[in-house]
N, C-alpha and C positions, 0 to 999 in steps of 0.2 A: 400169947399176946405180948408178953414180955419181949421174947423174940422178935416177933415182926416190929416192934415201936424201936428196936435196939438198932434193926437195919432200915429200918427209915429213918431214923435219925444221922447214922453213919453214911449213907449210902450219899454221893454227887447228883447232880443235874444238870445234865449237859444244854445248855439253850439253844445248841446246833447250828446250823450256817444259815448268819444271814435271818433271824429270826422273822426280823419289821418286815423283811422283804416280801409285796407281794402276789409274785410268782415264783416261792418257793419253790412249788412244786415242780413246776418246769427246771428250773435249778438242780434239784434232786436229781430227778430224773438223767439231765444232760452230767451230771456228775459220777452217775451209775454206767450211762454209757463209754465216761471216758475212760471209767476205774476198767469197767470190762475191756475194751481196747488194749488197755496199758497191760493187763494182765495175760491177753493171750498174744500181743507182742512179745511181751517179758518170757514167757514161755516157750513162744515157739522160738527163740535167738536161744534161749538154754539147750532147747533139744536139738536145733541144728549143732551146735557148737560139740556139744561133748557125745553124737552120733555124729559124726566126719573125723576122722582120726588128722586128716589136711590143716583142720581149724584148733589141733591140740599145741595152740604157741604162745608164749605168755601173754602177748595182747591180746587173745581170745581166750582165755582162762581169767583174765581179770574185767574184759569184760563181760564173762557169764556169771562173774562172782558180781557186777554190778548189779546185772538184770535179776540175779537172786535177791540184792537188796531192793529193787526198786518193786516188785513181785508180792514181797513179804511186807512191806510198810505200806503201800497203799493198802493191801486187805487187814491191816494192823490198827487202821482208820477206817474206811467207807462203808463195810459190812454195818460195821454199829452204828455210825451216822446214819445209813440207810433205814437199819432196823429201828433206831429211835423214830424217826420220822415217820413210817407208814404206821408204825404200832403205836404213835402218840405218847410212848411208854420211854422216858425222856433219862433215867436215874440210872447209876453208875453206882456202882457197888465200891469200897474202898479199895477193894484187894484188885477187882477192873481194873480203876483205874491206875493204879500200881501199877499190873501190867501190861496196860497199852502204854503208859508212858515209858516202863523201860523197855520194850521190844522198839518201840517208837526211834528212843536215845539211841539203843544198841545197832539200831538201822543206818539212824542218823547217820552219828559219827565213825562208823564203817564205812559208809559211802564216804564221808570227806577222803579217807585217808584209802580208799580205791582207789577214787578221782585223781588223787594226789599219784598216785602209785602207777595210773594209764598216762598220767601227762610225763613223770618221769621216763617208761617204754617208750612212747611217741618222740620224744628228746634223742632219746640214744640213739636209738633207730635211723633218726633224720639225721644229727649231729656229728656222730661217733659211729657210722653204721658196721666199721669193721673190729671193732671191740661190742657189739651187738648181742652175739650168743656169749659171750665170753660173762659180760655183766647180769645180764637178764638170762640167766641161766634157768632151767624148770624148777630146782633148788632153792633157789633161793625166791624165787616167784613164790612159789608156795607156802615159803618160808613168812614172806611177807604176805600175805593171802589171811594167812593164821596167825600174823599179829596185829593185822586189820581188827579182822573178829574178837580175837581177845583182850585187844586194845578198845575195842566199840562195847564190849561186854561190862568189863570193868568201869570205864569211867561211867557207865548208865545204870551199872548199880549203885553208885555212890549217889547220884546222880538225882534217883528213886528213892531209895531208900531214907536218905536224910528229909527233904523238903516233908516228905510224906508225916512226918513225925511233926511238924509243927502244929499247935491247936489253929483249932478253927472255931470262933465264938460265935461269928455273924452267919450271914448268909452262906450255902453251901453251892450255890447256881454258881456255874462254870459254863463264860460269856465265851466259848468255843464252842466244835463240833467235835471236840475229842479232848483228852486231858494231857498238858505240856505244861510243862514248869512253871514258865514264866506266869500262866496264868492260877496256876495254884497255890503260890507264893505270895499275891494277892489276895487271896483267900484269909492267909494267918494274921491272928491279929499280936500274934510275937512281934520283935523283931529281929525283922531278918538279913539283917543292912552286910555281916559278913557275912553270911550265904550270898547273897546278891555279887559281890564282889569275886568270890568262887568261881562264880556262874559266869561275870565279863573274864576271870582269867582264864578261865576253862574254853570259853569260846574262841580268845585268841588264841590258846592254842591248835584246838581242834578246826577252828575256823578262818578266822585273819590269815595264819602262817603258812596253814594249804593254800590258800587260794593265790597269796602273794608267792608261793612255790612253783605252781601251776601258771600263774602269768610270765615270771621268771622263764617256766620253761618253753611256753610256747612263742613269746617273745628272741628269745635264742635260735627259736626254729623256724622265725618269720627269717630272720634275717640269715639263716643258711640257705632258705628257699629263694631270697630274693639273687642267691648269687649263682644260683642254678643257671643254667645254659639253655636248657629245653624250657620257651615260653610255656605250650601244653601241658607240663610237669607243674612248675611253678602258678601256674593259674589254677591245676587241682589240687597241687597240697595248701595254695592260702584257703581258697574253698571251704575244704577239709577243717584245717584250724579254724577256720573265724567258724563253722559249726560248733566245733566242740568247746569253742569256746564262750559258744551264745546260751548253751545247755549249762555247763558248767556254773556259769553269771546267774541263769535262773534260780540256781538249786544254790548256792552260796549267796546272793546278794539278798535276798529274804531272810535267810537263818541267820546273818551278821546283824541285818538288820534288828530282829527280831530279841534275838538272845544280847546283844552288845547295848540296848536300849529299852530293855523291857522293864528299867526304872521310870522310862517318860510316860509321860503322859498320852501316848497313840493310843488310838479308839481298840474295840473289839471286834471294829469292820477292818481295819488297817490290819490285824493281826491275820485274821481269819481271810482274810484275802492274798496276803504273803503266803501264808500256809499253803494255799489251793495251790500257788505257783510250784512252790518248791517240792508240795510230796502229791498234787497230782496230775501236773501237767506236763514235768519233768522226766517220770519214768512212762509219761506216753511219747516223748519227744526221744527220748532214750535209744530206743529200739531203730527207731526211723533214722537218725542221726550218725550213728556208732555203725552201722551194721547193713540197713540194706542200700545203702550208697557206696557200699564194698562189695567186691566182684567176687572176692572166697564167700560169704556170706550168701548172695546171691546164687554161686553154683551150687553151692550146699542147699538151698533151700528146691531150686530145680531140678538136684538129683532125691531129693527127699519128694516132691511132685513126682517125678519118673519111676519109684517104686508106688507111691502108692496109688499110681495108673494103670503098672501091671498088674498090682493085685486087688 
């Protein structure tokens, strides 16, 4: 007895997406079928890419290192949204939530500095095309590949580990569908005023400084395209950019939002509705965006069709 009254007392409660709303359940539902989409897009762009030996180039190495994160965070979310929801069985365990928020983080801020890392290749590529292999060498790709990761690792353990530690005296209901900082921080009735401040410097850097990078660089690459010769060229690499750069807007303009302002006063619908954009409508837009509006990608996925018609 001691026991169980020890983890109901510790354990979260997740209130889920959109609680008042009601056609939850259809919600649910179309949220299950996007997470499934997005996952066996995310999938099937990993398996083309590192089955074609054609598609082993650092823009397709860093974007299968995307579709790994975008793969891994959404089932890092929607499985236990799901499960809470059909099983009415709503609570989160301490150590849960611990880590879903740092696989969460560790997702997170690996994608910025991805993102950051595909819009630098796309730069060189356009800009500098013949110092190309020279800079974006397989080397140093991977180099930076593994300081994405280690870099997204570390700062989501700090990240996790400290907030997690502050009391909670009130209420334990967590006005999400999943556990993220800003809304646990809420929670404490410490204060947390220099955490908080952490958290806006921490997001300029992992967030603000990518994105104003990534403008920088597609911006340089509008204006090498605009001096191109061949209209047909230059009409599909603007294309091209204003895509990656409307995916991009999704998945950063929410988490700036979110994390640079999560002192204000915005509701738990504004929250939970930036959310949906940035981790689950994004790694469905991912795969369609990046990848099959490319013709390597495209042959790769036709000759992956043409074996498995022979056999």
């Amino acid at each position: 007895m001691v026991g169980g009254n020890a983890s109901s007392v510790t354990d979260f409660i997740l209130m889920g997406l959109f609680p008042e709303f009601q056609h939850s359940i259809v919600l649910n539902f179309m949220i299950i079928f996007i997470y499934i989409l997005a996952f066996l897009g995310n999938l099937l762009l990993i398996v083309l890419i590192w089955g074609d030996s054609r598609l082993h180039t650092p823009m397709y190495i860093l974007l299968s290192q995307l579709s790994l994160i975008d793969l891994t965070l959404t089932s890092t979310i929607i499985p236990k949204t799901a499960s809470n929801f059909f099983t009415r069985k709503r609570t989160i365990s301490r150590i849960g939530c611990g880590m879903q928020s740092f696989f969460y983080l560790m997702l997170g801020m690996s994608e910025c500095l991805i993102l950051t890392l595909m819009a630098y290749d796309r730069y060189v590529a356009v800009c500098i095309p013949l110092r190309y292999l020279t800079i974006m060498s397989p080397r140093f790709c991977l180099h930076m590949v593994a300081g994405c990761w280690i870099g997204g690792s570390i700062g989501s353990f700090i990240h996790t580990v400290y907030p997690m530690h502050f009391p909670i005296c009130g209420s334990r209901e967590i006005h999400h569908f999943f556990c993220e900082v800003p809304v646990l921080i809420k929670l404490s009735c410490e204060d947390t005023s220099v955490y908080q401040l952490v958290v806006v410097v921490t997001s300029i850097v992992l967030l603000v400084v990518p994105f104003s990078l990534i403008i920088a660089s597609y911006t340089l690459i509008f204006l090498t395209v605009l001096r191109m010769n061949s209209v047909k060229g230059r009409k599909k690499a603007l294309t091209t950019c204003s895509s990656h750069l409307t995916v991009v807007s999704l998945f950063f303009g929410p988490n700036i939002f979110i994390y640079m302002t999560f002192t204000s006063s915005h509701s738990p619908e504004q929250d939970q509705a930036l959310s949906l954009f940035s981790n689950i409508l994004t790694p469905l837009l991912n795969p369609l965006i990046y990848s099959l509006r490319n013709k390597e990608v495209v042959a790769a996925l036709m000759k992956l069709m043409g074996r498995c018609g022979v056999s």
